[in-house]
ROMI-15330 format. One record per residue (C-alpha): residue number from 0; residue in three letters; x, y, z. Coordinates in steps of 0.1 Angstrom, whole numbers, plus 5000, padded with zeros to 4 digits. Example, Ala and Ser with C-alpha at 12.3 -4.5 7.8 and 13.67 -1.06 7.14 Angstrom:
REM residues 2
ATOM 0 ala 5123 4955 5078
ATOM 1 ser 5137 4989 5071
REM end
This chain:
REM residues 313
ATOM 0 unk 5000 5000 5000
ATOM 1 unk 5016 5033 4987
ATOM 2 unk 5014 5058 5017
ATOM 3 unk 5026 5093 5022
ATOM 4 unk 5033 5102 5060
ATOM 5 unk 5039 5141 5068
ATOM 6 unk 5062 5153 5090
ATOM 7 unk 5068 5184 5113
ATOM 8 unk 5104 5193 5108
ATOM 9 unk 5104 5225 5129
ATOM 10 unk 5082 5207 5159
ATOM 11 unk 5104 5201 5186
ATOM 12 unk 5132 5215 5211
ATOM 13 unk 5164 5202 5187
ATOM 14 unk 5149 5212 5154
ATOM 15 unk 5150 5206 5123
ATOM 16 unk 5182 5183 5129
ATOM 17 unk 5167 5160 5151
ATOM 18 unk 5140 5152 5125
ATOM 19 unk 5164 5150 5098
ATOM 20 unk 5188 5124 5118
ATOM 21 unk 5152 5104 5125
ATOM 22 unk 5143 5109 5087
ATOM 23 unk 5180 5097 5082
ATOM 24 unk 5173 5062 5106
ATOM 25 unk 5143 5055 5090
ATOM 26 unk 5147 5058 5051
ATOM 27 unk 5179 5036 5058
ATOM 28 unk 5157 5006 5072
ATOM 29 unk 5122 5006 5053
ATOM 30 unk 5113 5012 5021
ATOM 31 unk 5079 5023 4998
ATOM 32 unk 5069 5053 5017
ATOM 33 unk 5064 5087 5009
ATOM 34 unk 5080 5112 5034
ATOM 35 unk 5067 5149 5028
ATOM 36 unk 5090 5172 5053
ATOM 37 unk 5072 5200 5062
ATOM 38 unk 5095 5234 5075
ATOM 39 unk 5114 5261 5070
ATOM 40 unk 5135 5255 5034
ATOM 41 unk 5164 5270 5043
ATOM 42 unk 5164 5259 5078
ATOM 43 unk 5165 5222 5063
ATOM 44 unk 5186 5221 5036
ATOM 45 unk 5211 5233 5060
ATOM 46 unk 5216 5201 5078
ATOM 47 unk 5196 5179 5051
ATOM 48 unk 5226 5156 5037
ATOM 49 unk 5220 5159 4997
ATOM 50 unk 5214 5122 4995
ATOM 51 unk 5184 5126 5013
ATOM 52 unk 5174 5156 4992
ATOM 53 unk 5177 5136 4958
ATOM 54 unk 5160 5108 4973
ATOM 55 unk 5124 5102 4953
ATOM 56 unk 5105 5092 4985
ATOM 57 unk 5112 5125 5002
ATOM 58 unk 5093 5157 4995
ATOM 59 unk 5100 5191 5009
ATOM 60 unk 5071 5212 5016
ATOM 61 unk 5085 5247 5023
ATOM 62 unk 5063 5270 5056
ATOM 63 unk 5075 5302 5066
ATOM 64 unk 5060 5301 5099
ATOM 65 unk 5070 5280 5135
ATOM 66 unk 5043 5275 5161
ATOM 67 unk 5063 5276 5196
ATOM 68 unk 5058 5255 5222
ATOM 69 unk 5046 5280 5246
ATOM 70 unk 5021 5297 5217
ATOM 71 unk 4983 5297 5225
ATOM 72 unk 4973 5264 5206
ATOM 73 unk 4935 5281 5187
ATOM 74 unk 4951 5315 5185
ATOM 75 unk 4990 5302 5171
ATOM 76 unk 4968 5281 5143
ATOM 77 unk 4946 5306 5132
ATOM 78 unk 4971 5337 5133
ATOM 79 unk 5001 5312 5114
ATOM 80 unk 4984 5296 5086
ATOM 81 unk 5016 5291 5068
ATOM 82 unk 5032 5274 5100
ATOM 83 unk 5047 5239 5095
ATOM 84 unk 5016 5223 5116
ATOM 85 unk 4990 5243 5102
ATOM 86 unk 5001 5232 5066
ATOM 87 unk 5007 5198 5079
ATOM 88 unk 4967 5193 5090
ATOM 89 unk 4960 5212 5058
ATOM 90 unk 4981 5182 5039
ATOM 91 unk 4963 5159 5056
ATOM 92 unk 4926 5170 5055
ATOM 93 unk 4925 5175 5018
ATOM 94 unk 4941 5141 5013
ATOM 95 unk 4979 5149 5003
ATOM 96 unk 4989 5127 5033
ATOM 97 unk 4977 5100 5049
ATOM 98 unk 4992 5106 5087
ATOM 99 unk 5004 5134 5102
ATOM 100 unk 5040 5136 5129
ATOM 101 unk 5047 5167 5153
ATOM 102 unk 5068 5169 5185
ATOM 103 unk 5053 5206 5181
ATOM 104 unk 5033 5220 5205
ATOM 105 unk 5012 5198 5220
ATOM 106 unk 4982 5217 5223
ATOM 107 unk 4983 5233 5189
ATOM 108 unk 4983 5194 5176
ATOM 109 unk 4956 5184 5198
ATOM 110 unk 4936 5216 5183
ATOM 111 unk 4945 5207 5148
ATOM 112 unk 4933 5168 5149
ATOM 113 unk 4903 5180 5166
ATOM 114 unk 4891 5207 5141
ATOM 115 unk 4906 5199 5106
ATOM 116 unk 4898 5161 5106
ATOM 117 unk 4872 5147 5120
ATOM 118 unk 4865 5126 5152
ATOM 119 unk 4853 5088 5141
ATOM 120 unk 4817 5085 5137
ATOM 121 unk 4798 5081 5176
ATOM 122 unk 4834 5093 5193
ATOM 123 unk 4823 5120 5219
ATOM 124 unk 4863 5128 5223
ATOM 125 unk 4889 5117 5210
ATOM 126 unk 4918 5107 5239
ATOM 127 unk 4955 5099 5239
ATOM 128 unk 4976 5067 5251
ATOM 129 unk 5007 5058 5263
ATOM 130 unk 5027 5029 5264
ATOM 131 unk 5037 5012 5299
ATOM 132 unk 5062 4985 5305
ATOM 133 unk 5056 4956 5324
ATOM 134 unk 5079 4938 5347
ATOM 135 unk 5074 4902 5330
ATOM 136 unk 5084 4920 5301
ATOM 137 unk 5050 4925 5286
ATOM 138 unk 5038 4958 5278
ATOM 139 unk 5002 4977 5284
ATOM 140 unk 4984 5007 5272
ATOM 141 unk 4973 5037 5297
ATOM 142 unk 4947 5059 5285
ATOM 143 unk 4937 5085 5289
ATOM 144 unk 4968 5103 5296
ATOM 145 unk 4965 5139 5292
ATOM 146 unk 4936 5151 5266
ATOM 147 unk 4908 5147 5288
ATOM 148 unk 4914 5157 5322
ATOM 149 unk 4872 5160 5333
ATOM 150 unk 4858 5128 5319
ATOM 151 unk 4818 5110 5317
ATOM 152 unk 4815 5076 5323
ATOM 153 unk 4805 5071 5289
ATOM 154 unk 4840 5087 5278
ATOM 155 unk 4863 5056 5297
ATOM 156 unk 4836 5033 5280
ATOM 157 unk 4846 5046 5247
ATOM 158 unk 4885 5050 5257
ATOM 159 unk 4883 5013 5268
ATOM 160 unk 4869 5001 5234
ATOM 161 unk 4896 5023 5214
ATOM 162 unk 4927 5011 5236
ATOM 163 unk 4916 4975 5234
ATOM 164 unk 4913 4977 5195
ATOM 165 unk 4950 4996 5196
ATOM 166 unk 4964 4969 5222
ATOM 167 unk 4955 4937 5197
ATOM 168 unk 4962 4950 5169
ATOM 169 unk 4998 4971 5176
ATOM 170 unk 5007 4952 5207
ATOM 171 unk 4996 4919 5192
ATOM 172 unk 4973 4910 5226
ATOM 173 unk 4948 4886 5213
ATOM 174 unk 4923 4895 5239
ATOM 175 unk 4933 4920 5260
ATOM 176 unk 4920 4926 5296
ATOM 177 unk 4910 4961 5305
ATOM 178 unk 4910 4974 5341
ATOM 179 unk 4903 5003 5352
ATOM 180 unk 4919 5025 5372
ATOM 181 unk 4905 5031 5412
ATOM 182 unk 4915 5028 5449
ATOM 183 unk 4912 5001 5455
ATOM 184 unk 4896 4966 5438
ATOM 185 unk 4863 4958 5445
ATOM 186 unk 4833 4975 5429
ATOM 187 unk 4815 5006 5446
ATOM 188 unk 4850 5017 5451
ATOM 189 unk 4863 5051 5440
ATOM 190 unk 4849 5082 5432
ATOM 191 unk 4817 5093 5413
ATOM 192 unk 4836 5089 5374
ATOM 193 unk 4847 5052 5388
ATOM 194 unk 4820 5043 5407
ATOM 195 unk 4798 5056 5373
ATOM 196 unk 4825 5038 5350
ATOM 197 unk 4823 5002 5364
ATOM 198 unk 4786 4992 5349
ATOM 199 unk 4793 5005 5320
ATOM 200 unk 4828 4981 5316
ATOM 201 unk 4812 4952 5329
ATOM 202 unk 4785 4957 5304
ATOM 203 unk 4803 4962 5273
ATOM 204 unk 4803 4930 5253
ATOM 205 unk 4833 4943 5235
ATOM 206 unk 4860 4941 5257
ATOM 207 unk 4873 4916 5284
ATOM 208 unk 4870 4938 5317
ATOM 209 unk 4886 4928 5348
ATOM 210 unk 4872 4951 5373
ATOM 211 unk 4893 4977 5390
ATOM 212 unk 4931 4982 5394
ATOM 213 unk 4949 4996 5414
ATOM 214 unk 4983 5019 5415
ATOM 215 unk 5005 4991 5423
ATOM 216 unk 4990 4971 5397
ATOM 217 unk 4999 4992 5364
ATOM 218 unk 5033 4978 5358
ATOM 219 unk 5027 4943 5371
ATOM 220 unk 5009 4927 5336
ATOM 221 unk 4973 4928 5357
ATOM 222 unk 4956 4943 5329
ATOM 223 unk 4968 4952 5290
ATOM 224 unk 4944 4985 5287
ATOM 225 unk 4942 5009 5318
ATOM 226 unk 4915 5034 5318
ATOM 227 unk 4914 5065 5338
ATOM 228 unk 4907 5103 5329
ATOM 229 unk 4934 5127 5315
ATOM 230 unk 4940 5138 5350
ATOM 231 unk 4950 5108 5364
ATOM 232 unk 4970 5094 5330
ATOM 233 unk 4990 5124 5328
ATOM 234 unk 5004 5119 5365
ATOM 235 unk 5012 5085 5359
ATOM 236 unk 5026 5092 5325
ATOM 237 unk 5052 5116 5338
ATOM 238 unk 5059 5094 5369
ATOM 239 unk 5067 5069 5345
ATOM 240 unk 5093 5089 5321
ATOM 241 unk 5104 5098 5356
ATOM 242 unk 5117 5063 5364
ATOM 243 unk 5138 5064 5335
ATOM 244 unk 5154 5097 5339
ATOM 245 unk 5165 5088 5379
ATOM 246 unk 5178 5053 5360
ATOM 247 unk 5201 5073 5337
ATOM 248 unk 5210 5095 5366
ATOM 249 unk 5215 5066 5394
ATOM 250 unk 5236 5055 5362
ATOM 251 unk 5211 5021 5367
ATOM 252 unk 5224 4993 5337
ATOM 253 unk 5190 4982 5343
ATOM 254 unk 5168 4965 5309
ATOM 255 unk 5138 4964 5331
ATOM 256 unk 5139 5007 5330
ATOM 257 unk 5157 5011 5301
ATOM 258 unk 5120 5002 5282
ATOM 259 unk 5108 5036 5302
ATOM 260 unk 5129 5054 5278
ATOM 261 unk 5098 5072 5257
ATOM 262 unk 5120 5074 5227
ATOM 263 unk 5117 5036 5221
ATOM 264 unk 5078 5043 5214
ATOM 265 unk 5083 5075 5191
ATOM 266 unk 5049 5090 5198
ATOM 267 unk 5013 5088 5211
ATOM 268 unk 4990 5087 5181
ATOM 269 unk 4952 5105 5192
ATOM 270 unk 4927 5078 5193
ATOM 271 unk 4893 5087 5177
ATOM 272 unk 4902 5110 5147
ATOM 273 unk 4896 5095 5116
ATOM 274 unk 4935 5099 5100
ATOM 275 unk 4967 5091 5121
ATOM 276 unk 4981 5117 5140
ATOM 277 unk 5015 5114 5161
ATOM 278 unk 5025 5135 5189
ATOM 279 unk 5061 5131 5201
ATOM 280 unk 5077 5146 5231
ATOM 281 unk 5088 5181 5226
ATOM 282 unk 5130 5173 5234
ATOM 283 unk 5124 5138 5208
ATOM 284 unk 5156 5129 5192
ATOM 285 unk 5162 5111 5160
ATOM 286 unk 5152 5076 5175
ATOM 287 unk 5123 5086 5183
ATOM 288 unk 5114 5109 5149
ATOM 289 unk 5124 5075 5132
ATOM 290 unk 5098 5053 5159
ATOM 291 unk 5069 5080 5151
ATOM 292 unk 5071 5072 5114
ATOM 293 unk 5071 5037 5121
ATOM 294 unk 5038 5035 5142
ATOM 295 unk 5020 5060 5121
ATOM 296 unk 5032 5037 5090
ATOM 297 unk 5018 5004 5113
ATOM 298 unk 4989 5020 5120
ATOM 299 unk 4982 5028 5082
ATOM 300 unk 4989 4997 5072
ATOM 301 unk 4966 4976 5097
ATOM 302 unk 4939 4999 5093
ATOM 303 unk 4941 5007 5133
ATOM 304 unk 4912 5039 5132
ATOM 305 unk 4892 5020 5104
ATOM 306 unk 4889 4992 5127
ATOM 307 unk 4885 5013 5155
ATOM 308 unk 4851 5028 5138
ATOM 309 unk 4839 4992 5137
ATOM 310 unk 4843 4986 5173
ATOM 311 unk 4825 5016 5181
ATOM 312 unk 4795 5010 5159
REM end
C-alpha cells in the first residue's frame, strides 16, 4: 500500500536536525513510503545531507511560519496559517497525506486533529495513550493520559473500546484485559467517574473487563488496557518517564527501566480522529522521529482507526 506520511520538521526543542537524523534512521531501514518534510527551506537544507534531498521518496514542503511550544494552541493556528503544523493538518485533510507527525506543541496538535479532521463517527472525544512496560516484560496501554482531564462515564467506555482495538492489533494481545483505574479493587470503590464507569465496563460485550486496578497494579501485567481520565493518566505518564530519567542518573544498567525510555515508542497517536496523528515529546531525538514514522506507517497499514470505527459501531 503506497502511503505518504507528513512530518513536522520545525516541531520540537532540537529542530530541524533532530527530525532530519530520524528521517535519516528510517529511510535507511524501510522502504515504499512517501516522506513529505514539512518546515522552513532554508532551515532544512542546511543540515539535510543531499542524499536525502535527491532521494524520490522525500518531499520538501517549504512554511514560513513555526508554532512555539509556549504559543496559544487556537490562536497560534489561526494567526500562522503558513506554520509547518497548520500546513501539515491542511496536507492531511485535503488528502495529500495519509498521517500526520509533530513533537510541536502539543496543544496546537491536539487543536488541529480536533478541528481539521474529523472525530470517528459516535466518538464524543477523541483521547491519547501511552505505552507502559511491564515487569514480566510485557507491555500495556494507559489511556487517557492527558487530553481529557474531566471525563463522563461514557468517555472511559469509549476509551476502553479504542485502547483494546489499539492493544491487539499494535501490541499483538489477542484479547486484552481492560481494568480500570481506582483505589482500590472491588466494585462501589472510588469516586463518582469510577463508581459511574464500572457498569458500563462490565456491560460492554466488546471488551474483556477485569474490574478495577489499582496503583501498584499498572506495571505488574494485571491488565493490557488501563483506563482512567486525562488527569490521572498524565500523572502516571510523567511518573513513568520519571523512572527512567533517575535510572540514567543513578547510572542504573538496568533493561527492566531502560524500556521507560519514551524514545523507544516515538509518539502517542490521538485515538478517535479519523486519519493518524503522532505527537512526540517536545525534546524527541532522531530515535524517536524514526519510531513515530514507524507507528503512524503500522497504524496505516493495519487499518488501526478504520477498525476502531467498527468497534465503536
Amino acid at each position: 500500500m503506497a502511503m505518504n506520511i507528513g512530518i513536522d520538521m520545525m516541531g520540537g526543542d532540537f529542530a530541524p536536525l533532530e527530525a532530519v537524523k530520524g528521517v535519516l534512521e528510517y529511510v535507511n531501514s524501510s522502504s515504499g513510503t512517501h516522506l513529505l518534510l514539512i518546515g522552513d527551506k532554508d532551515a532544512i537544507e542546511k543540515v539535510i545531507p543531499s542524499t536525502l534531498l535527491s532521494d524520490s521518496r522525500i518531499s520538501l514542503i517549504h512554511t514560513k511560519d513555526v508554532i512555539g511550544m509556549h504559543e496559544h494552541p487556537t490562536k497560534a493556528l489561526k494567526e500562522k496559517p503558513e506554520s509547518s503544523i497548520a500546513t501539515g493538518f491542511k496536507l492531511l485533510a485535503t488528502g495529500k497525506i495519509d498521517s500526520f507527525i509533530s513533537a510541536g506543541n502539543t496543544g496546537a496538535m491536539l487543536v488541529g486533529a480536533l478541528f481539521s479532521i474529523k472525530a470517528l463517527e459516535g466518538v464524543i472525544r477523541p483521547s491519547i495513550s501511552t505505552i507502559i512496560p511491564q515487569q514480566n516484560g510485557k507491555t500495556g496501554l494507559l489511556l487517557d493520559v492527558g487530553l481529557n482531564a474531566d471525563c463522563k462515564p461514557e468517555q472511559l467506555n469509549q476509551f476502553a473500546i479504542m485502547g483494546s482495538v489499539y492493544a491487539q492489533l499494535m501490541l499483538d494481545i489477542e484479547k486484552p484485559r481492560v481494568g480500570l483505574i481506582n483505589v482500590g479493587e472491588e466494585e462501589g470503590k472510588g469516586n463518582l467517574l469510577a463508581q459511574a464507569t464500572y457498569p458500563l465496563l462490565k456491560d460492554n460485550k466488546h471488551i474483556h473487563f477485569i474490574g478495577n486496578i489499582e496503583g501498584r497494579d499498572l506495571f505488574m501485567n494485571k491488565a493490557d488496557v488501563m483506563v482512567c481520565e486525562g488527569f490521572t493518566g498524565n500523572i502516571i505518564l510523567k511518573l513513568a518517564e520519571s523512572l527512567f530519567d533517575i535510572a540514567t542518573h543513578e547510572q542504573l544498567n538496568n533493561e527492566y527501566f531502560d524500556r521507560f525510555n519514551f524514545e523507544t515508542y516515538g509518539g502517542t497517536p490521538v485515538l478517535g480522529v479519523s486519519k493518524p496523528v503522532i505527537v512526540g515529546h517536545g525534546i524527541s531525538k532522531a530515535k524517536a522521529f524514526a519510531n513515530m514514522i514507524r507507528v503512524s506507517q503500522s497504524m496505516l497499514e493495519k487499518d488501526v482507526l478504520g477498525k476502531m470505527k467498527e468497534a465503536l459501531q
